[in-house]
C-alpha positions as CSV (number, residue, x, y, z in Angstrom):
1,X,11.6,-6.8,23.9
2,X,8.6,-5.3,22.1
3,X,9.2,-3.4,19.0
4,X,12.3,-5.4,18.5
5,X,13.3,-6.0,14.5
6,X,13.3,-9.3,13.7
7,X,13.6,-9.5,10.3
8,X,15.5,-7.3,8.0
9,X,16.2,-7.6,3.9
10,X,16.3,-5.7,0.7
11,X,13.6,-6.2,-1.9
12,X,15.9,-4.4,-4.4
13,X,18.1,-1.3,-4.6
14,X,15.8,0.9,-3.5
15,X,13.2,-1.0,-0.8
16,X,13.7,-2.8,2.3
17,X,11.6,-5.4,3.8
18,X,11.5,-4.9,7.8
19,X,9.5,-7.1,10.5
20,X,8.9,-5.7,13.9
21,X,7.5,-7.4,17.4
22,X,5.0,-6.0,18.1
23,X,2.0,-8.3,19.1
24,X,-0.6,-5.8,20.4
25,X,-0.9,-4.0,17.0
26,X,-0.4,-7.4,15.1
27,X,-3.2,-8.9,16.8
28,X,-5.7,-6.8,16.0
29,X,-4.7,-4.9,12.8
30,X,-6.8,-5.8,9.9
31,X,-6.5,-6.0,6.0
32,X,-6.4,-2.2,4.8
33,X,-5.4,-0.7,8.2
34,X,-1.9,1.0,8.5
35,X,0.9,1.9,11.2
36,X,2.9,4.9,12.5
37,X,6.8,4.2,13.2
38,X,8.7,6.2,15.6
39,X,12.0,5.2,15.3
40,X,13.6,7.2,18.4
41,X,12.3,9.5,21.0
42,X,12.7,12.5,18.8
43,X,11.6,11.2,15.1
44,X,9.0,11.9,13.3
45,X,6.0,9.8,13.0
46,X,6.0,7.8,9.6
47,X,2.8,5.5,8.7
48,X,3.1,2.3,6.8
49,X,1.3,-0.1,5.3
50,X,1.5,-3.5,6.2
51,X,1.9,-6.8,4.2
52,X,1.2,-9.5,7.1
53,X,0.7,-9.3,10.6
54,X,1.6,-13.1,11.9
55,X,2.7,-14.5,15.2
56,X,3.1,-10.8,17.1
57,X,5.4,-9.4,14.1
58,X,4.4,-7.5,11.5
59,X,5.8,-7.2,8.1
60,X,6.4,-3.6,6.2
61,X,8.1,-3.0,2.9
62,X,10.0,0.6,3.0
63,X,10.8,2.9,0.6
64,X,14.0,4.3,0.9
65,X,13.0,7.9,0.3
66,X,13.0,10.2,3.2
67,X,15.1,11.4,6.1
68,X,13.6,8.3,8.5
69,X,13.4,5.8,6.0
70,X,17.2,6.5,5.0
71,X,17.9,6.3,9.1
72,X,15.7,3.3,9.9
73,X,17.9,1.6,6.9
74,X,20.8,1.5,9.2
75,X,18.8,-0.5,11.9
76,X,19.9,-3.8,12.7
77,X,17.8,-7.3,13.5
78,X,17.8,-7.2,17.5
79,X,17.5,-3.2,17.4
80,X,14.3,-1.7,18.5
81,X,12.2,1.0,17.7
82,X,10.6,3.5,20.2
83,X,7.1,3.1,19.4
84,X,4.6,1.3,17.3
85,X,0.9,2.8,16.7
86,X,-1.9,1.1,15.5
87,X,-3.6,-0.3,13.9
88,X,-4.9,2.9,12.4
89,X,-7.2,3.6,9.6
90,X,-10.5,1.8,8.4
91,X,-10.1,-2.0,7.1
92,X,-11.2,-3.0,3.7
93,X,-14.4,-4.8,3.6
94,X,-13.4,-8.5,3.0
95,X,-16.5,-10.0,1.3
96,X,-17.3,-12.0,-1.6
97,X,-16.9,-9.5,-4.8
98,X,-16.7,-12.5,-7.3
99,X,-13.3,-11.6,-9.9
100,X,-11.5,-9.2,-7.9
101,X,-8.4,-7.2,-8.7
102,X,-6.0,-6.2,-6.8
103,X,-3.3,-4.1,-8.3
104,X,0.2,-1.9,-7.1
105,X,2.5,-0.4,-8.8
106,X,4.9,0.6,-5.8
107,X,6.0,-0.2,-2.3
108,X,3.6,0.3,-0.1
109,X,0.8,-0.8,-2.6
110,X,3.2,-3.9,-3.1
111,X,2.6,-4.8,0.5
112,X,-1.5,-3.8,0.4
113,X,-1.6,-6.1,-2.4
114,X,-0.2,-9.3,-0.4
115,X,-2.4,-8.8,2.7
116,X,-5.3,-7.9,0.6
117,X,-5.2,-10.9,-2.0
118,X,-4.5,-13.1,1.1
119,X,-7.6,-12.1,3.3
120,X,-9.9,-11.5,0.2
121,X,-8.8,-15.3,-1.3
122,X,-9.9,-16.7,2.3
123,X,-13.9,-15.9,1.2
124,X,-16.0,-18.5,-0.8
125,X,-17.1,-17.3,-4.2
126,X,-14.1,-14.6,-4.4
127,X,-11.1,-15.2,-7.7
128,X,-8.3,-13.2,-6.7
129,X,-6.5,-11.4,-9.7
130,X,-3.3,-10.0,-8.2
131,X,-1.5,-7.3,-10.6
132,X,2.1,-6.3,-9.6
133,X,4.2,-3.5,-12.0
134,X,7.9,-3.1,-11.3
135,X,10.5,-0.6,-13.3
136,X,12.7,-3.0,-14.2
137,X,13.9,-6.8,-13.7
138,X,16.3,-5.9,-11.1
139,X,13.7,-4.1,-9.2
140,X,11.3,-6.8,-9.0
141,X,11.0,-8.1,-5.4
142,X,11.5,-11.4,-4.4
143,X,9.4,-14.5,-5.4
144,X,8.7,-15.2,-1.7
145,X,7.1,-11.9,-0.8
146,X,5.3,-11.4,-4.4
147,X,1.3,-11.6,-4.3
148,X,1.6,-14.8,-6.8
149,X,1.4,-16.9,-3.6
150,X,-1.9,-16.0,-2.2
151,X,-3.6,-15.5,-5.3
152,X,-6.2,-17.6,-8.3
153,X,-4.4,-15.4,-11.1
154,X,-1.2,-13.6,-10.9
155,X,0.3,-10.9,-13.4
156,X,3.4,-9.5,-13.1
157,X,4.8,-6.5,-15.7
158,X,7.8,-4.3,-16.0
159,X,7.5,-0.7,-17.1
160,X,10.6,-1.8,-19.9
161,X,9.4,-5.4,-20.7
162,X,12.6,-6.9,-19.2
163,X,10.5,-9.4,-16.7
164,X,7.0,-10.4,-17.2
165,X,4.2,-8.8,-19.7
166,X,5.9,-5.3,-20.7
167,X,4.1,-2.3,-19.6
168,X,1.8,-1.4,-16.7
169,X,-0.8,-3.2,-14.6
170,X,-3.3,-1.1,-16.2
171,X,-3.0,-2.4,-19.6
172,X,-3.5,-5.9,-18.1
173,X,-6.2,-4.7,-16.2
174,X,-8.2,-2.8,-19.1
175,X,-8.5,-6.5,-21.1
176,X,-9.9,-8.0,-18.4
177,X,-12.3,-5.0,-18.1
178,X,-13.0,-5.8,-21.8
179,X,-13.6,-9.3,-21.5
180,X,-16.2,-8.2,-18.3
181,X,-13.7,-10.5,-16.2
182,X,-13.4,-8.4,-13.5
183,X,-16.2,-7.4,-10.8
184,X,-14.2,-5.2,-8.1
185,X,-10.8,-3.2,-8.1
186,X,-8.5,-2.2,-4.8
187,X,-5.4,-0.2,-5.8
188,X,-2.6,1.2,-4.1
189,X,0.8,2.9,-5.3
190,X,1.6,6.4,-7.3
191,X,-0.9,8.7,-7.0
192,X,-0.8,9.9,-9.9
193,X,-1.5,6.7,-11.6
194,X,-5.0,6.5,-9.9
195,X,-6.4,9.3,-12.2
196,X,-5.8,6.4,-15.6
197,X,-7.0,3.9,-13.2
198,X,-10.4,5.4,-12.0
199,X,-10.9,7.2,-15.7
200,X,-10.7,3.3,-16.6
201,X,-13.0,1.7,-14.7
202,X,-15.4,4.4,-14.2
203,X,-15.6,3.9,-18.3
204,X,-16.7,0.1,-17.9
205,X,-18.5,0.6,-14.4
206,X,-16.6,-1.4,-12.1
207,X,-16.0,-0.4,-8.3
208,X,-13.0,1.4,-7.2
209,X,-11.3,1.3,-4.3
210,X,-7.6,3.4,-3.9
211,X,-5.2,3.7,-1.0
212,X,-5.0,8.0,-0.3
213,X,-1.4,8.6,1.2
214,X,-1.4,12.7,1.6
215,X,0.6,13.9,4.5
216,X,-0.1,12.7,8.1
217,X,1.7,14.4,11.2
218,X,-0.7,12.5,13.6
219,X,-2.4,10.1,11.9
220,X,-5.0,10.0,14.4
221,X,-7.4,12.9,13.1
222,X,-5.7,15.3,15.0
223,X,-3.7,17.9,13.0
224,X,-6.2,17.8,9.6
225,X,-2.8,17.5,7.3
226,X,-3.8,14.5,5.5
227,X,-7.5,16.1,4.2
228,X,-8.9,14.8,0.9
229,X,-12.0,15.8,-0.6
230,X,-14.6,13.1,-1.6
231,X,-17.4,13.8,-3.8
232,X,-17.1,17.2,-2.6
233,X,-17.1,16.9,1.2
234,X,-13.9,17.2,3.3
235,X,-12.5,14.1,4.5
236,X,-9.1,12.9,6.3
237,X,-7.1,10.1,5.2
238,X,-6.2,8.5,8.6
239,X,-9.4,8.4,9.9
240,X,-11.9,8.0,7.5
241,X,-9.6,6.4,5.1
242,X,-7.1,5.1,3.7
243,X,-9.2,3.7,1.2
244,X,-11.3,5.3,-1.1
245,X,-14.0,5.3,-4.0
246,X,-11.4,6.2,-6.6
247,X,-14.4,7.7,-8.7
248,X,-15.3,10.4,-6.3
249,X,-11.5,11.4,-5.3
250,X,-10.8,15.4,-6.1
251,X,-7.1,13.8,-7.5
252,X,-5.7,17.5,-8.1
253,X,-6.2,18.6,-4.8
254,X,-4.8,15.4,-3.6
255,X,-1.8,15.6,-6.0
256,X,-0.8,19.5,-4.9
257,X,-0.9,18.3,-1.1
258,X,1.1,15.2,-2.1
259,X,4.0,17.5,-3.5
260,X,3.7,20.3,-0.8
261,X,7.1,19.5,1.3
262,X,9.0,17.4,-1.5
263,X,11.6,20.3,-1.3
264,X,11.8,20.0,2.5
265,X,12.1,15.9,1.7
266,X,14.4,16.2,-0.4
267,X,16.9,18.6,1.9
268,X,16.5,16.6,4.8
């Protein structure tokens, strides 16, 4: 049965990993491009990135954060969903960049970072540098489903130095900028870190790219929640995004529509 779950596990204490049949979307969603759950007839619609898309499944890694995540946590392999939308969104460019990084420093960049090192590895002339940062040791996901597998170099660091190189992927990052070892950045994870990152490697010149995740109700340019201003000019995150240049990203506009229903969030 389409949407069916197929595939169900916890990363850690806090995020699942859930694959769903659904072979339309799978077949034709791209590297960069993202999907909308609907869990039952009257849910709301939640997008997600996606860290593979093989064999009519695709693969998400889920926060347990909100009302639907918490509910879709209860779902069972063999249970299905009501609906599956996508691919939405604008892929990333996979070209050859030469030393690329690509980093994450939470779930749903954790799963951009597989698909992306993967499909950016697959092009002649490209050196994938994949930067996870976890918390903790016990919040580090499994080997299997880390980026280390699909990429030339692989850093892994913990906020409290308990696994890996102590600290964040920036810190990492900034000594490869240094050493002029890195040509290209794609990002995705807190929103809040992107502000250190671009401030980083606007400093040494390097490309940006980020992951924008303000509020979708639609997701299909409909509704105008998920606006973001770009150098200036009005733009919307599901259609025109998700990514962008990280150097031309208004970040406190983004940040106050980030935060606008975390007290609704949280009561639901």
């Amino acid at each position: 049965m389409e949407y069916e779950i197929t595939r169900k596990e916890d990363l850690n204490s806090e995020d699942y990993l859930i694959e769903v049949r659904a072979p339309i979307v799978a077949d034709k969603l791209q590297s960069g491009q993202f999907v909308v759950l609907l869990i039952h007839p009257k849910g709301e619609r939640i997008p997600m990135s996606v860290q593979k898309a093989e064999n009519g499944n695709i693969t998400m890694f889920i926060k347990k954060l909100g009302k639907t995540s918490f509910e879709l946590y209860t779902y069972k392999v063999g249970d299905c969903l009501e609906n599956v939308i996508g691919p939405l969104g604008n892929p990333v460019e996979i070209k050859k960049y030469g030393n690329v990084a690509v980093c994450s420093d939470l779930v749903c960049g954790h799963a951009e970072n597989y698909a992306l090192c993967k499909a950016l590895k697959q092009v002649d002339g490209n050196h994938v540098i994949s930067m996870q940062t976890f918390p903790t040791k016990d919040m580090v996901y499994p080997e299997e489903v880390l980026a280390r597998r699909v990429s030339d170099e692989y850093y892994i660091t913990t906020e409290d130095g308990s696994y890996g190189i102590k600290g964040h992927y920036r810190e990492v990052l900034q000594k490869l900028l240094k050493q002029g070892k890195v040509d290209m950045v794609f990002a995705g994870g807190q929103t809040e870190g992107y502000i250190k990152l671009s401030e980083l490697t606007k400093f040494y010149g390097v490309p940006t790219m980020v992951t924008l995740r303000p509020i979708m109700v639609d997701a299909t340019g409909m509704c105008g929640s998920c606006r973001v201003f770009i150098d200036g000019k009005m733009r919307l995150a599901c259609v025109d995004g998700p990514m962008f240049d990280a150097h031309k990203v208004n970040y406190k506009e983004l940040l106050n529509r980030v935060k606008l229903f975390k007290k609704q969030e949280a009561i639901a």
